[in-house]
C-alpha positions in Angstrom: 6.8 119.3 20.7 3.8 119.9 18.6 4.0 119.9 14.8 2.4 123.2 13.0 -0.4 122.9 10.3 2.0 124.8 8.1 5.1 122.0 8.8 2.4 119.2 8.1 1.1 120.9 5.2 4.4 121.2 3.4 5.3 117.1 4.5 2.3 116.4 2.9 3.1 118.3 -0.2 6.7 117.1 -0.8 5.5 113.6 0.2 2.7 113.4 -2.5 5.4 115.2 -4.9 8.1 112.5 -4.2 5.3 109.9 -5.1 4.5 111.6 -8.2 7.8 111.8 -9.2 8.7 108.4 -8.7 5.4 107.3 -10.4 5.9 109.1 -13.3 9.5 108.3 -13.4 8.4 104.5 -13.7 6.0 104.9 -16.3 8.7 106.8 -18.3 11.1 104.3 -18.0 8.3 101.4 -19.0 7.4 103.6 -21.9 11.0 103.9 -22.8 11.9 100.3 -22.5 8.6 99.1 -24.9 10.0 102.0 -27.7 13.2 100.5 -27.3 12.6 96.7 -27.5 10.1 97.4 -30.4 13.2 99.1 -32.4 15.8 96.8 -31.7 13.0 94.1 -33.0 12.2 95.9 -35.8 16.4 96.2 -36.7 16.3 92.2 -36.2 13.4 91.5 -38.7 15.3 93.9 -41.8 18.6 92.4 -40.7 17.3 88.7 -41.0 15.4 90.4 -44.3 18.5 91.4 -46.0 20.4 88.8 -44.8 18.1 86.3 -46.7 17.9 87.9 -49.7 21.6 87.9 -49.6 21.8 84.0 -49.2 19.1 84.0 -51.8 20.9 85.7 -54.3 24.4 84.0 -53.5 22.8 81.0 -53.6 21.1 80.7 -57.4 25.1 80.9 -58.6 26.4 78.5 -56.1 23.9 75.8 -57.7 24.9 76.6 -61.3 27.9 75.4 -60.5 29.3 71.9 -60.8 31.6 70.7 -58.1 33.2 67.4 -59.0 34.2 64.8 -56.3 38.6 65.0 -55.5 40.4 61.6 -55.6 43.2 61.7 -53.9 45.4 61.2 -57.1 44.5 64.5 -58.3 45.8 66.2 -55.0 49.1 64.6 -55.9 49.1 66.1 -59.1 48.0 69.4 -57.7 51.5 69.3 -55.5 53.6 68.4 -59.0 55.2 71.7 -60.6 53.6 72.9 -63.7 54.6 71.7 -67.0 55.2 74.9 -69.3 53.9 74.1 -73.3 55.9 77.1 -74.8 59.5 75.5 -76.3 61.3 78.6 -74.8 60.3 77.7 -71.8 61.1 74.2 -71.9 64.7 75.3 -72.9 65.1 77.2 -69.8 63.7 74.4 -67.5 65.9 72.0 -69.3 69.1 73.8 -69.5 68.7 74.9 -65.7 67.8 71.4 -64.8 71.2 70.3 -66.3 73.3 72.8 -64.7 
């Protein structure tokens, strides 16, 4: 069984085809991949941008303010029920507590 010129001449054309095919399918997906990577890198350097200026800006207030060391005799206080100043409302605490 002898193969015709015309049977080898279309093998060789799908053959080189295929190749092509695959070879540009490759380079596609490599080009692809580096468009990719350089957006997703380019997302990560705003995001860690903003996200600095944020701290930066949250964090000029933060050293304005004083924070004062807690004893553990102000948490008991903390846990004691407010003492109203207002005489009407010391009537009402009194003459509940006395009921």
């Amino acid at each position: 069984m002898t193969v015709s010129f015309r049977a080898k001449l279309l093998l060789s054309a799908l053959s080189s085809t295929i190749i092509a095919l695959v070879v540009a399918g490759v380079l596609f997906a490599q080009s692809m991949q580096r468009r990719i990577d350089a957006r997703i890198e380019e997302t990560l350097v705003a995001e860690a941008r903003l996200t600095a200026e944020l701290l930066a800006r949250s964090a000029i207030p933060a050293m304005r303010r004083t924070r004062l060391p807690i004893r553990a005799d102000t948490s008991q206080a903390m846990a004691a029920p407010p003492i109203n100043a207002t005489p009407s409302a010391a009537r009402v605490a009194v003459s509940t507590a006395c009921s």
